[in-house]
Predicted model as a PDB file, atoms N, CA, C, CB and O in Angstrom, pLDDT in the B-factor column:
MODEL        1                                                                  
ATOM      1  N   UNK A   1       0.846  -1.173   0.000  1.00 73.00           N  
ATOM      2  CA  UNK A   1       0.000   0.000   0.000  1.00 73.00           C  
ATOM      3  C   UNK A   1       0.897   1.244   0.000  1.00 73.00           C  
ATOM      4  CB  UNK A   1      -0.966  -0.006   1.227  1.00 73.00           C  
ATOM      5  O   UNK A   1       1.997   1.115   0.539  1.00 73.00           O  
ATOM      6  N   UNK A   2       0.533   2.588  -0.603  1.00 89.00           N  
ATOM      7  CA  UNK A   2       1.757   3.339  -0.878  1.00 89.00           C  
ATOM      8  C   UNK A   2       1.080   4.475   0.187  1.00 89.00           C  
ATOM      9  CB  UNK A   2       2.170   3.802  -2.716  1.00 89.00           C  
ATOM     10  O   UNK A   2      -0.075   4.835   0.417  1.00 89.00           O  
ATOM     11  N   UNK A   3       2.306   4.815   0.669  1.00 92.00           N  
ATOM     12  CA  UNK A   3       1.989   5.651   1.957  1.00 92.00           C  
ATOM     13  C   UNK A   3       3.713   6.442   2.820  1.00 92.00           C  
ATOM     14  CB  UNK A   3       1.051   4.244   3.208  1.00 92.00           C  
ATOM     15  O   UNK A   3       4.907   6.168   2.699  1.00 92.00           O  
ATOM     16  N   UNK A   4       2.980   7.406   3.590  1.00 96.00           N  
ATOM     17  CA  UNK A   4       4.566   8.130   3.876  1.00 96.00           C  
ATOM     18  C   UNK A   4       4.830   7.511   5.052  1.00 96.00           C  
ATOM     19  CB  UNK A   4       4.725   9.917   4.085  1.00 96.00           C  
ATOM     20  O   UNK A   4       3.922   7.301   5.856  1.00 96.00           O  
ATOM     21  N   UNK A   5       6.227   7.113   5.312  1.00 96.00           N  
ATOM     22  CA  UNK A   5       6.522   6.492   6.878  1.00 96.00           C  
ATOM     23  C   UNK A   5       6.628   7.547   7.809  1.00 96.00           C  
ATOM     24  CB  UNK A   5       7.931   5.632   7.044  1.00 96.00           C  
ATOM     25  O   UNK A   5       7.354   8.541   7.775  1.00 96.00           O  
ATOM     26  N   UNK A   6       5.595   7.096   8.848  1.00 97.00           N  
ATOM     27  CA  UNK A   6       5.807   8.380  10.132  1.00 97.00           C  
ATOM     28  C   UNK A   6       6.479   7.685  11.279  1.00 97.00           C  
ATOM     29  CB  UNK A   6       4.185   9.123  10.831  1.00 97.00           C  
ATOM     30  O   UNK A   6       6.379   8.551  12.147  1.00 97.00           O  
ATOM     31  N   UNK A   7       7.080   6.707  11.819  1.00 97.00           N  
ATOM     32  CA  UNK A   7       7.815   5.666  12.279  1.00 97.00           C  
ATOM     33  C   UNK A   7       8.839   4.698  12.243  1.00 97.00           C  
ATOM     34  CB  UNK A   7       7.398   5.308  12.352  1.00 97.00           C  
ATOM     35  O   UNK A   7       8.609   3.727  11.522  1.00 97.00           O  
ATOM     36  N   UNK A   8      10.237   4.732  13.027  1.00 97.00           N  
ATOM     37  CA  UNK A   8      10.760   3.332  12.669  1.00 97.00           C  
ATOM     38  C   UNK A   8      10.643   2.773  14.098  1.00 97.00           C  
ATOM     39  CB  UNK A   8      12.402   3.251  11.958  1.00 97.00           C  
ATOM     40  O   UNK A   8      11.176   3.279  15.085  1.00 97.00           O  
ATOM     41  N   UNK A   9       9.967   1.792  14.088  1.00 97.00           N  
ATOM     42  CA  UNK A   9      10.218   1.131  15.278  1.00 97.00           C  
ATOM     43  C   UNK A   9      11.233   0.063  15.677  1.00 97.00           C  
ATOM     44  CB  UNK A   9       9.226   0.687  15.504  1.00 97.00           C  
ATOM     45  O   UNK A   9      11.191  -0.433  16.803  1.00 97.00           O  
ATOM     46  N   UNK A  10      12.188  -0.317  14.730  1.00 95.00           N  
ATOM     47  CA  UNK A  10      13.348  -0.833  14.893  1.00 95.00           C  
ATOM     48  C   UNK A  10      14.395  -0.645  14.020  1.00 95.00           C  
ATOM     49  CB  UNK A  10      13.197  -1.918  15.014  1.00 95.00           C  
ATOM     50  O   UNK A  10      14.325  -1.067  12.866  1.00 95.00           O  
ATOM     51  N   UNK A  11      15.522   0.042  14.513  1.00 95.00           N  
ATOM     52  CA  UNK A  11      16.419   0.494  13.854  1.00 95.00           C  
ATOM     53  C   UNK A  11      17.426  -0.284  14.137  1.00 95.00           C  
ATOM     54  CB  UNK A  11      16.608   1.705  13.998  1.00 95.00           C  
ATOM     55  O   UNK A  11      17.477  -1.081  15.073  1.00 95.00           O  
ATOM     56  N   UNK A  12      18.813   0.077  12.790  1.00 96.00           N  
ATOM     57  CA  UNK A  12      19.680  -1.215  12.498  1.00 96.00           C  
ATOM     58  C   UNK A  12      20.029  -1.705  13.941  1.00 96.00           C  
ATOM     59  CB  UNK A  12      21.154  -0.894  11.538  1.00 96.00           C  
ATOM     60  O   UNK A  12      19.963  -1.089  15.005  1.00 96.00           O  
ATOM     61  N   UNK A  13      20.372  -2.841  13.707  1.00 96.00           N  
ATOM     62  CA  UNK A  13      20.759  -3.681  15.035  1.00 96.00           C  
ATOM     63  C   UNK A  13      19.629  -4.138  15.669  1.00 96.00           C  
ATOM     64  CB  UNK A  13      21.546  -2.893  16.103  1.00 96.00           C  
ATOM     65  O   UNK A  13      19.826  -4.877  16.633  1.00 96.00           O  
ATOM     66  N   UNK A  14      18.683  -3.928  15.419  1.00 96.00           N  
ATOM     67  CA  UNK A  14      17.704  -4.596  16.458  1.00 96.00           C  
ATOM     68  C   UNK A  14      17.322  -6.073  16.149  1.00 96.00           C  
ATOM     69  CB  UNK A  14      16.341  -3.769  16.523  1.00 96.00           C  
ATOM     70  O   UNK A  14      17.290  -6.517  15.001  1.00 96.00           O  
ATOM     71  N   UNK A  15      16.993  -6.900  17.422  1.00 97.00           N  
ATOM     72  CA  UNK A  15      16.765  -7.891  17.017  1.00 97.00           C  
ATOM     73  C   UNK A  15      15.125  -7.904  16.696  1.00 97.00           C  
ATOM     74  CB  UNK A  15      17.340  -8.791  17.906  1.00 97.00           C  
ATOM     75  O   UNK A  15      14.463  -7.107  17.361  1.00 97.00           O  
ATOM     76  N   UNK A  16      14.465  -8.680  15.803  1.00 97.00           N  
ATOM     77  CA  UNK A  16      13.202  -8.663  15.373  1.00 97.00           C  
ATOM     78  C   UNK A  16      12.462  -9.734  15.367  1.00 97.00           C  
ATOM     79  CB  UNK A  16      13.152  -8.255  14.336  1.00 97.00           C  
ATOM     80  O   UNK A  16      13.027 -10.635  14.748  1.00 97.00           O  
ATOM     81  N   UNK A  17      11.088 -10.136  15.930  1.00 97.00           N  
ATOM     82  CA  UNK A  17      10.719 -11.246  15.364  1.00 97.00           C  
ATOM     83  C   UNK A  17       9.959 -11.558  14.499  1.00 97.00           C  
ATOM     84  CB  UNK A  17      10.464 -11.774  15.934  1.00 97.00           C  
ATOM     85  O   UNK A  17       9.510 -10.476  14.118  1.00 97.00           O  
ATOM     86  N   UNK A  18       9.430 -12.460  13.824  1.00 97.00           N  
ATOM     87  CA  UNK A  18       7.895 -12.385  12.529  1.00 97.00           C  
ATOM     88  C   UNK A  18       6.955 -11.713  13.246  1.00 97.00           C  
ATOM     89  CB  UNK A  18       6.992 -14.056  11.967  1.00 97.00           C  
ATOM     90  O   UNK A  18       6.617 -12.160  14.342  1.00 97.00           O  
ATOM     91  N   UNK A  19       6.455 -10.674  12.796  1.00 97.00           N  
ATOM     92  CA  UNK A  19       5.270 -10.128  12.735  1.00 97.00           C  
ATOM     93  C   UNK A  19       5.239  -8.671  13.646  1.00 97.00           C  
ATOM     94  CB  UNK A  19       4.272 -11.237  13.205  1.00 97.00           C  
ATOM     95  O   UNK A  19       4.352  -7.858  13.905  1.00 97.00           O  
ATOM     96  N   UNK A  20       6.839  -8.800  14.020  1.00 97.00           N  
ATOM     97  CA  UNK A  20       7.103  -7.413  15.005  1.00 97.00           C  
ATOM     98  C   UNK A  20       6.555  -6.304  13.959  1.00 97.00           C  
ATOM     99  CB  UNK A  20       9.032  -7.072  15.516  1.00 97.00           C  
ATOM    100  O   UNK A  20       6.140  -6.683  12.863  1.00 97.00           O  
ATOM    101  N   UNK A  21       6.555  -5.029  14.278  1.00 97.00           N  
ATOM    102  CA  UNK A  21       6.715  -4.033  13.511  1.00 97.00           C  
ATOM    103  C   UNK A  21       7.842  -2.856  13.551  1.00 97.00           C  
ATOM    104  CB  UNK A  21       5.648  -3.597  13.599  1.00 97.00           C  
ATOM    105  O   UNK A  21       8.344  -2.062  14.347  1.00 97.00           O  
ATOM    106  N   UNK A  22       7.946  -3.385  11.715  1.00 96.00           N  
ATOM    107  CA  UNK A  22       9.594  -2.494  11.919  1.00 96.00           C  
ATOM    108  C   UNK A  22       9.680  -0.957  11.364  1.00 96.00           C  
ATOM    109  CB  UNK A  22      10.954  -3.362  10.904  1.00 96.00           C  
ATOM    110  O   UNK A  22      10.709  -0.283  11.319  1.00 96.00           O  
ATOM    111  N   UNK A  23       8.116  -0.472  10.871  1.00 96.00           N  
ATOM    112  CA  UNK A  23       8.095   0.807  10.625  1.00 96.00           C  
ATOM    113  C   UNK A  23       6.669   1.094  10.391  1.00 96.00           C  
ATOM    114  CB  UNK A  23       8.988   1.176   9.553  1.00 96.00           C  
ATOM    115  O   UNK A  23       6.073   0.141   9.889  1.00 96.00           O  
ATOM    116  N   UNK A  24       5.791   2.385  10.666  1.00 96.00           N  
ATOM    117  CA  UNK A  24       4.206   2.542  10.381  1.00 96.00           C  
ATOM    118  C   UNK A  24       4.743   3.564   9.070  1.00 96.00           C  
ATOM    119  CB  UNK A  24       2.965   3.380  11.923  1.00 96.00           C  
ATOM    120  O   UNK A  24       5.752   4.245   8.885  1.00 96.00           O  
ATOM    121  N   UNK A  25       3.595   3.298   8.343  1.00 96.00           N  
ATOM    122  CA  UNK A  25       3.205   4.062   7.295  1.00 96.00           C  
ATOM    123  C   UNK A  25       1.891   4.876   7.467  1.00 96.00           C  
ATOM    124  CB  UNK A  25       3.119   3.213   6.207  1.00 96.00           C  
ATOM    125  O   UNK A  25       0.973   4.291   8.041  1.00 96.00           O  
ATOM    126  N   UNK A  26       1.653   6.345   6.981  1.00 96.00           N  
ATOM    127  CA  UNK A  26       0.607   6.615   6.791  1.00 96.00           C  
ATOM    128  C   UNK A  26      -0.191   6.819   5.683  1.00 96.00           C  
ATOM    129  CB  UNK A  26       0.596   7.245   7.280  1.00 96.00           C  
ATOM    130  O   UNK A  26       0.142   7.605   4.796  1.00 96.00           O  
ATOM    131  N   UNK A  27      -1.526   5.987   5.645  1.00 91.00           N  
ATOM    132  CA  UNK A  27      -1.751   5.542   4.070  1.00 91.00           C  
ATOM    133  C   UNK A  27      -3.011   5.814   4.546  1.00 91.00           C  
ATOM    134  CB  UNK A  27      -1.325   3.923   3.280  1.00 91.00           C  
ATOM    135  O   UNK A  27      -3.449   5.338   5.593  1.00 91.00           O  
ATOM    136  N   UNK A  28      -3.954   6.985   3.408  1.00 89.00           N  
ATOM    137  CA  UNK A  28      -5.084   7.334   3.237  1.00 89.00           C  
ATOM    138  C   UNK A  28      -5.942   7.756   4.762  1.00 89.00           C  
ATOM    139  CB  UNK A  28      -5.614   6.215   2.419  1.00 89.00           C  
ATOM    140  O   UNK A  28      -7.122   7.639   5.091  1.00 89.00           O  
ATOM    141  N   UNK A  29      -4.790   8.261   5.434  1.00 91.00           N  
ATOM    142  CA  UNK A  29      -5.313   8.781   6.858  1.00 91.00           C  
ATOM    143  C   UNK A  29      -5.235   7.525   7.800  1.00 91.00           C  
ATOM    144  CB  UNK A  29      -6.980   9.403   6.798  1.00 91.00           C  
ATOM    145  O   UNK A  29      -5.768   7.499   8.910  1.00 91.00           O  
ATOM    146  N   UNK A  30      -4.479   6.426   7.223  1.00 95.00           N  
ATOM    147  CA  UNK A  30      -4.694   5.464   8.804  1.00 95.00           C  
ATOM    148  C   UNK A  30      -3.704   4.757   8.984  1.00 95.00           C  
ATOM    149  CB  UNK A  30      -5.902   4.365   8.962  1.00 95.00           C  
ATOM    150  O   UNK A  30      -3.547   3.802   8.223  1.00 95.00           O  
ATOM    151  N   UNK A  31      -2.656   5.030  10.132  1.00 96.00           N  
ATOM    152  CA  UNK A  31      -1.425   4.127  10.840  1.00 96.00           C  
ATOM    153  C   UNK A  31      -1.619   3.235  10.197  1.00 96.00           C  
ATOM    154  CB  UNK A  31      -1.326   3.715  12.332  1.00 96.00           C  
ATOM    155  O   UNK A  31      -2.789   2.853  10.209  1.00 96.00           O  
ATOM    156  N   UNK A  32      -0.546   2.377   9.247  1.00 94.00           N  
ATOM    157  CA  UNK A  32      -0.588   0.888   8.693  1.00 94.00           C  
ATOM    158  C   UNK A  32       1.112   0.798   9.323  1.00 94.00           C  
ATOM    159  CB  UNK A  32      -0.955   0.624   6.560  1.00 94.00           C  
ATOM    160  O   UNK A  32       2.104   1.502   9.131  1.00 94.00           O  
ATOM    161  N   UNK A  33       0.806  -0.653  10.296  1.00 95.00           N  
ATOM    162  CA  UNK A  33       2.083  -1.221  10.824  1.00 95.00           C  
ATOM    163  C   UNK A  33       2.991  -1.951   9.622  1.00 95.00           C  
ATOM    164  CB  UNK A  33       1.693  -2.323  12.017  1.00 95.00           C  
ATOM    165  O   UNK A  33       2.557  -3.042   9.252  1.00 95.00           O  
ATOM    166  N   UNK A  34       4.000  -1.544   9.086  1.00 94.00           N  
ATOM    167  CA  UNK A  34       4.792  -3.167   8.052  1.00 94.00           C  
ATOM    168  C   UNK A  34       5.434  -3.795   9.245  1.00 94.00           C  
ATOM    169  CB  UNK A  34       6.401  -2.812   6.504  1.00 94.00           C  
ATOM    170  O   UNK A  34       5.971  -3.433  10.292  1.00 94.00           O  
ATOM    171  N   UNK A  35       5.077  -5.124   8.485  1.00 95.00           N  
ATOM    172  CA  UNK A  35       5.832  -6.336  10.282  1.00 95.00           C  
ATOM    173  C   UNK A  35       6.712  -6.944   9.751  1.00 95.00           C  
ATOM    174  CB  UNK A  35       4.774  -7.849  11.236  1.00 95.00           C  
ATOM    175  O   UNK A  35       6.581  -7.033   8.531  1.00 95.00           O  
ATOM    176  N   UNK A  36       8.099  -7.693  10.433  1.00 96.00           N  
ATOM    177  CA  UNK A  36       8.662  -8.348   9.955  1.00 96.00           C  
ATOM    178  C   UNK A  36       8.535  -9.269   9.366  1.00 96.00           C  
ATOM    179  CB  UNK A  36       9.081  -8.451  10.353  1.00 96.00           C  
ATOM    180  O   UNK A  36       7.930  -9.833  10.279  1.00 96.00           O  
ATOM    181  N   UNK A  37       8.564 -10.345   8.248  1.00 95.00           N  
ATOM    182  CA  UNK A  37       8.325 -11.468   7.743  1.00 95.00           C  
ATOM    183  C   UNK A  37       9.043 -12.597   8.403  1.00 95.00           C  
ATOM    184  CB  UNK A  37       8.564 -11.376   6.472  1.00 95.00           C  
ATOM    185  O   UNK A  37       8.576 -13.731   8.287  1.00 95.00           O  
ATOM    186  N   UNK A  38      10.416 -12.341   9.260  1.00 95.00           N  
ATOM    187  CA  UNK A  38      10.976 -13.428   9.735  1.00 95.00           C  
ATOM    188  C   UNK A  38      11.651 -13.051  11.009  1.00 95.00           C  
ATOM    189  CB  UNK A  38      11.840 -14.021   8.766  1.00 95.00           C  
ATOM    190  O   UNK A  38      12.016 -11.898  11.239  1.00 95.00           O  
ATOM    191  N   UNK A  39      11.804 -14.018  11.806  1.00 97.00           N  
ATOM    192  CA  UNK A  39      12.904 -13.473  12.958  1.00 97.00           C  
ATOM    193  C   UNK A  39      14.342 -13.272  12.218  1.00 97.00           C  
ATOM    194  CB  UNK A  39      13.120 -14.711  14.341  1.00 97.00           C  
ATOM    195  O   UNK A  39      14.792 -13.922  11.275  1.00 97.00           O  
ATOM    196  N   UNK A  40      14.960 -12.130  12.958  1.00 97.00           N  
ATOM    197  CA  UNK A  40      16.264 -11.974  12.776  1.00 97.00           C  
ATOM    198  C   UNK A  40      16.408 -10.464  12.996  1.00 97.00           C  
ATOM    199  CB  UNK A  40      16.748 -12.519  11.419  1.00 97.00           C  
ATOM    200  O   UNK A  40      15.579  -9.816  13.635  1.00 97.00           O  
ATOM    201  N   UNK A  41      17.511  -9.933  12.430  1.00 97.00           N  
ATOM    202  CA  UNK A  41      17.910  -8.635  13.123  1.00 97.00           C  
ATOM    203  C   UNK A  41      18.361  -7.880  12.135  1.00 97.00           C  
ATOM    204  CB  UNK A  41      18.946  -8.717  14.216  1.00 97.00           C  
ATOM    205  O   UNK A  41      19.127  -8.289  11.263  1.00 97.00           O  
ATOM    206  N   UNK A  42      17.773  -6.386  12.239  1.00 97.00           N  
ATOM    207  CA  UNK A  42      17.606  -5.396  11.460  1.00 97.00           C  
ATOM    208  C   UNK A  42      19.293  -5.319  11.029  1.00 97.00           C  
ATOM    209  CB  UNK A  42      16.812  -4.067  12.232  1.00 97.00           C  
ATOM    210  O   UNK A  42      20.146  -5.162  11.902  1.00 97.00           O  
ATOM    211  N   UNK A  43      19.687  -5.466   9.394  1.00 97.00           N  
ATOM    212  CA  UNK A  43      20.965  -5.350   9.111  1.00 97.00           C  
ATOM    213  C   UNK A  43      20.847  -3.639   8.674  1.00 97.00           C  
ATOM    214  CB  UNK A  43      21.501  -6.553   7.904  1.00 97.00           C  
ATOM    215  O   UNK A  43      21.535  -2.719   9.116  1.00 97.00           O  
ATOM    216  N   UNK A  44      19.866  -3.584   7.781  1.00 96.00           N  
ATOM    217  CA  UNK A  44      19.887  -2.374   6.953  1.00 96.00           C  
ATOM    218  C   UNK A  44      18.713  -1.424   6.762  1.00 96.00           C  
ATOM    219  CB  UNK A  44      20.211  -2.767   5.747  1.00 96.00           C  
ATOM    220  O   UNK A  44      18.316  -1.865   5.684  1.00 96.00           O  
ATOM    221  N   UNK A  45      17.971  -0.537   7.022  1.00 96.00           N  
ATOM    222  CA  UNK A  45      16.723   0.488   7.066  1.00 96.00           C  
ATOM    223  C   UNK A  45      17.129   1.172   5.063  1.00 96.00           C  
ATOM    224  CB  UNK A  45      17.009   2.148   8.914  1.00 96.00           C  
ATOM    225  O   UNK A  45      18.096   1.842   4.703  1.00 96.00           O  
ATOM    226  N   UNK A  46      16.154   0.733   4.348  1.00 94.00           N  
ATOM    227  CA  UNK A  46      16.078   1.212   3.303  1.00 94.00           C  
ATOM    228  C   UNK A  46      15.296   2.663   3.134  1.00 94.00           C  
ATOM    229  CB  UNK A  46      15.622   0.230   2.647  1.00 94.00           C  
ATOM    230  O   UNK A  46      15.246   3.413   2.158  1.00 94.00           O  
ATOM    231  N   UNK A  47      14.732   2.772   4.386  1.00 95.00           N  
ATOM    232  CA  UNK A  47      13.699   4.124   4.555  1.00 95.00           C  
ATOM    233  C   UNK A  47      13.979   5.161   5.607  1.00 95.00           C  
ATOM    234  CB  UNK A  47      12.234   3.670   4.927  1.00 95.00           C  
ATOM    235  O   UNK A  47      14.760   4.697   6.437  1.00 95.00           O  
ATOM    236  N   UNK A  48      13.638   6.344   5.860  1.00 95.00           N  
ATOM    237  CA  UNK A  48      13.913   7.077   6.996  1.00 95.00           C  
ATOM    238  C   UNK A  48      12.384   7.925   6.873  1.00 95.00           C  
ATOM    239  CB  UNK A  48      15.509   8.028   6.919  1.00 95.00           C  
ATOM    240  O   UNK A  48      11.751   8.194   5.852  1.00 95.00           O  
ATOM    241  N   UNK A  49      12.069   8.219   8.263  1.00 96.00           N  
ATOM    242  CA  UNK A  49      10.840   9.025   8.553  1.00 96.00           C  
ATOM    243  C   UNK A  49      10.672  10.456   7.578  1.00 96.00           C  
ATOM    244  CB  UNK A  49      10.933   9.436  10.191  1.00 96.00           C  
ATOM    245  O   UNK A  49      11.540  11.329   7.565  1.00 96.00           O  
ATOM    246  N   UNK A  50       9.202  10.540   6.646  1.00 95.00           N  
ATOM    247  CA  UNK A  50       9.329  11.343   5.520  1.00 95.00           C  
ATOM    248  C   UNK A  50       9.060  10.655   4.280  1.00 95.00           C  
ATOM    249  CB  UNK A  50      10.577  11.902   5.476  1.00 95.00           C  
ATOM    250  O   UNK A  50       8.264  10.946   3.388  1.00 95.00           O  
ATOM    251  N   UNK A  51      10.087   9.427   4.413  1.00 94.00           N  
ATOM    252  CA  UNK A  51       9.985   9.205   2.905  1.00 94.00           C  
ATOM    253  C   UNK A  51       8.424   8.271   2.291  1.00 94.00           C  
ATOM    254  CB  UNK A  51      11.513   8.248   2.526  1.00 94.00           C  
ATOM    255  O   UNK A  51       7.633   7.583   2.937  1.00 94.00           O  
ATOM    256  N   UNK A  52       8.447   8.591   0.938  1.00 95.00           N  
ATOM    257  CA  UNK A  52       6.783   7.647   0.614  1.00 95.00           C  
ATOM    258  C   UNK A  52       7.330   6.724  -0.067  1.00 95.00           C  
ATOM    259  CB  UNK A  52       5.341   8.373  -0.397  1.00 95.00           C  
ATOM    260  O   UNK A  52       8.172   6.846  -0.957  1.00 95.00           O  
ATOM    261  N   UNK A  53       6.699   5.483   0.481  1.00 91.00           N  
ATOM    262  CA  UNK A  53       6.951   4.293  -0.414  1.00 91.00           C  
ATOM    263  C   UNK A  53       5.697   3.650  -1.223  1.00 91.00           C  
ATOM    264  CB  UNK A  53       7.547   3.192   0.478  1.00 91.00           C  
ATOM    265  O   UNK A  53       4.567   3.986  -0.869  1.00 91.00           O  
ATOM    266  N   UNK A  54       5.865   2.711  -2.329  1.00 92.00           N  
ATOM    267  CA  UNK A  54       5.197   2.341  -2.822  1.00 92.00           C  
ATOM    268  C   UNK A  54       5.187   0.937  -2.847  1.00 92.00           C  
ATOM    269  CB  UNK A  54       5.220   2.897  -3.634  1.00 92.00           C  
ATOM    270  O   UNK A  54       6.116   0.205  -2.506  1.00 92.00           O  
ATOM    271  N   UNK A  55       3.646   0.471  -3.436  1.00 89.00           N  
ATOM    272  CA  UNK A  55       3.487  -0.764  -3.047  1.00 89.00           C  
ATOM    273  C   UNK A  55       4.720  -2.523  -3.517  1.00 89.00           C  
ATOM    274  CB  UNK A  55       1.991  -0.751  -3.622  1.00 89.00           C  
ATOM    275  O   UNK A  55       4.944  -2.856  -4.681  1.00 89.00           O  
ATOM    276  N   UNK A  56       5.121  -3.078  -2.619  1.00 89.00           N  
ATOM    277  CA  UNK A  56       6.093  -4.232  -2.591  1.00 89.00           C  
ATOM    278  C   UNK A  56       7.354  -3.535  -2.589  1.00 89.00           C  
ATOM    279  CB  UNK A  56       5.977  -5.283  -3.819  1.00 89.00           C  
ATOM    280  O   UNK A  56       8.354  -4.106  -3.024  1.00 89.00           O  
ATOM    281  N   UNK A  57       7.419  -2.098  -2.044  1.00 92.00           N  
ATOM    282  CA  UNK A  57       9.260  -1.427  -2.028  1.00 92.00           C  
ATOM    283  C   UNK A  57       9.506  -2.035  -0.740  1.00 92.00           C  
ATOM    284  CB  UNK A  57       9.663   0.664  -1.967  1.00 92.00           C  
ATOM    285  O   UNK A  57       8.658  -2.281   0.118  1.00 92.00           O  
ATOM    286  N   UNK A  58      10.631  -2.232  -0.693  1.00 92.00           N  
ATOM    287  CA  UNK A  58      11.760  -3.336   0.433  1.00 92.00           C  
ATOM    288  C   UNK A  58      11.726  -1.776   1.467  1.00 92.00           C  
ATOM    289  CB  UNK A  58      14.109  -4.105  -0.491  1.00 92.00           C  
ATOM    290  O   UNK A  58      11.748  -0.584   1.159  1.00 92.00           O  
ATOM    291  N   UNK A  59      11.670  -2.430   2.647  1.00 93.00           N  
ATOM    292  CA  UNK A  59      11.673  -0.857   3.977  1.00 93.00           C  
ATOM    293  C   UNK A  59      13.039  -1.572   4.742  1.00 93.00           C  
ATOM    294  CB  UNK A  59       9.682  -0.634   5.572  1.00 93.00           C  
ATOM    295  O   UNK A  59      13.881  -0.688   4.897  1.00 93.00           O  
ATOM    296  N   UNK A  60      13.487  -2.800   5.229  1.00 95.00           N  
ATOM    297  CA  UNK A  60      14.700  -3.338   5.623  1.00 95.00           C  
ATOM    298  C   UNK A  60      15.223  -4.443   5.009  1.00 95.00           C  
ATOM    299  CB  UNK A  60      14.660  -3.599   6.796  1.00 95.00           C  
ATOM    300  O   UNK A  60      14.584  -4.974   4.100  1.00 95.00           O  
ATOM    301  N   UNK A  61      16.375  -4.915   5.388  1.00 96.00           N  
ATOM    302  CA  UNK A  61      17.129  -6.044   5.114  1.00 96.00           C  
ATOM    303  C   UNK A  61      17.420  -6.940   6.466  1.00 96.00           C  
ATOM    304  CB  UNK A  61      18.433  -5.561   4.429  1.00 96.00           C  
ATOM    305  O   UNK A  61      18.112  -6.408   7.334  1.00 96.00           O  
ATOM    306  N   UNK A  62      16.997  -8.082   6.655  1.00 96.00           N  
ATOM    307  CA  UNK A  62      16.649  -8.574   7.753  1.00 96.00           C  
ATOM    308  C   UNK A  62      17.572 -10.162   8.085  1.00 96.00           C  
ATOM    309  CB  UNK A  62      15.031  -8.652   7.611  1.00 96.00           C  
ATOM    310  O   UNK A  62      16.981 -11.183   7.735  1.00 96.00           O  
ATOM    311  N   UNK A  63      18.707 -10.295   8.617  1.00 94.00           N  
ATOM    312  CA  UNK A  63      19.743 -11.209   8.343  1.00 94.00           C  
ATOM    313  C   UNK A  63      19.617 -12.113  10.032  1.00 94.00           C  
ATOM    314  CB  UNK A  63      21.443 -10.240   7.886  1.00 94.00           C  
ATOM    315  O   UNK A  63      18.734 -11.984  10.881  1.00 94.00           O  
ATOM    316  N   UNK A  64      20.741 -12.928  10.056  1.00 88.00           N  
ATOM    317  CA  UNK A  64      20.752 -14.077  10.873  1.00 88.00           C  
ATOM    318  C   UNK A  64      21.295 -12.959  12.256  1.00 88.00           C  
ATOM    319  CB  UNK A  64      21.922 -15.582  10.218  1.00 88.00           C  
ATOM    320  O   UNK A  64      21.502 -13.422  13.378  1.00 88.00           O  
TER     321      UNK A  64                                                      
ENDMDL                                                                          
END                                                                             
């Protein structure tokens, strides 16, 4: 869903698990959480608060 991020809730280094949330978007007036897809730990933030993403754009890189 394409929307501006007003949130990171886990920045590099963090550890993460499936379904945590690692940044909100605001899309058509309503907080949308993106959650992690897997456990593991934030290597890389492809986004910073501000920017708009669009729908299936990568927001982290998520390693062992």
């Amino acid at each position: 869903m394409p929307g501006q991020v007003v949130t990171i809730h886990a920045p590099v280094g963090a550890a993460v698990k499936r379904g945590a949330p690692i940044v909100t978007i605001e899309a058509m007036k309503m907080n949308v959480p993106i959650a992690a897809p897997a456990d593991g730990k934030i290597l890389s933030l492809s986004v910073k608060i501000g920017d708009s993403l669009q729908t299936g754009q990568a927001v982290a890189e998520i390693g062992p």
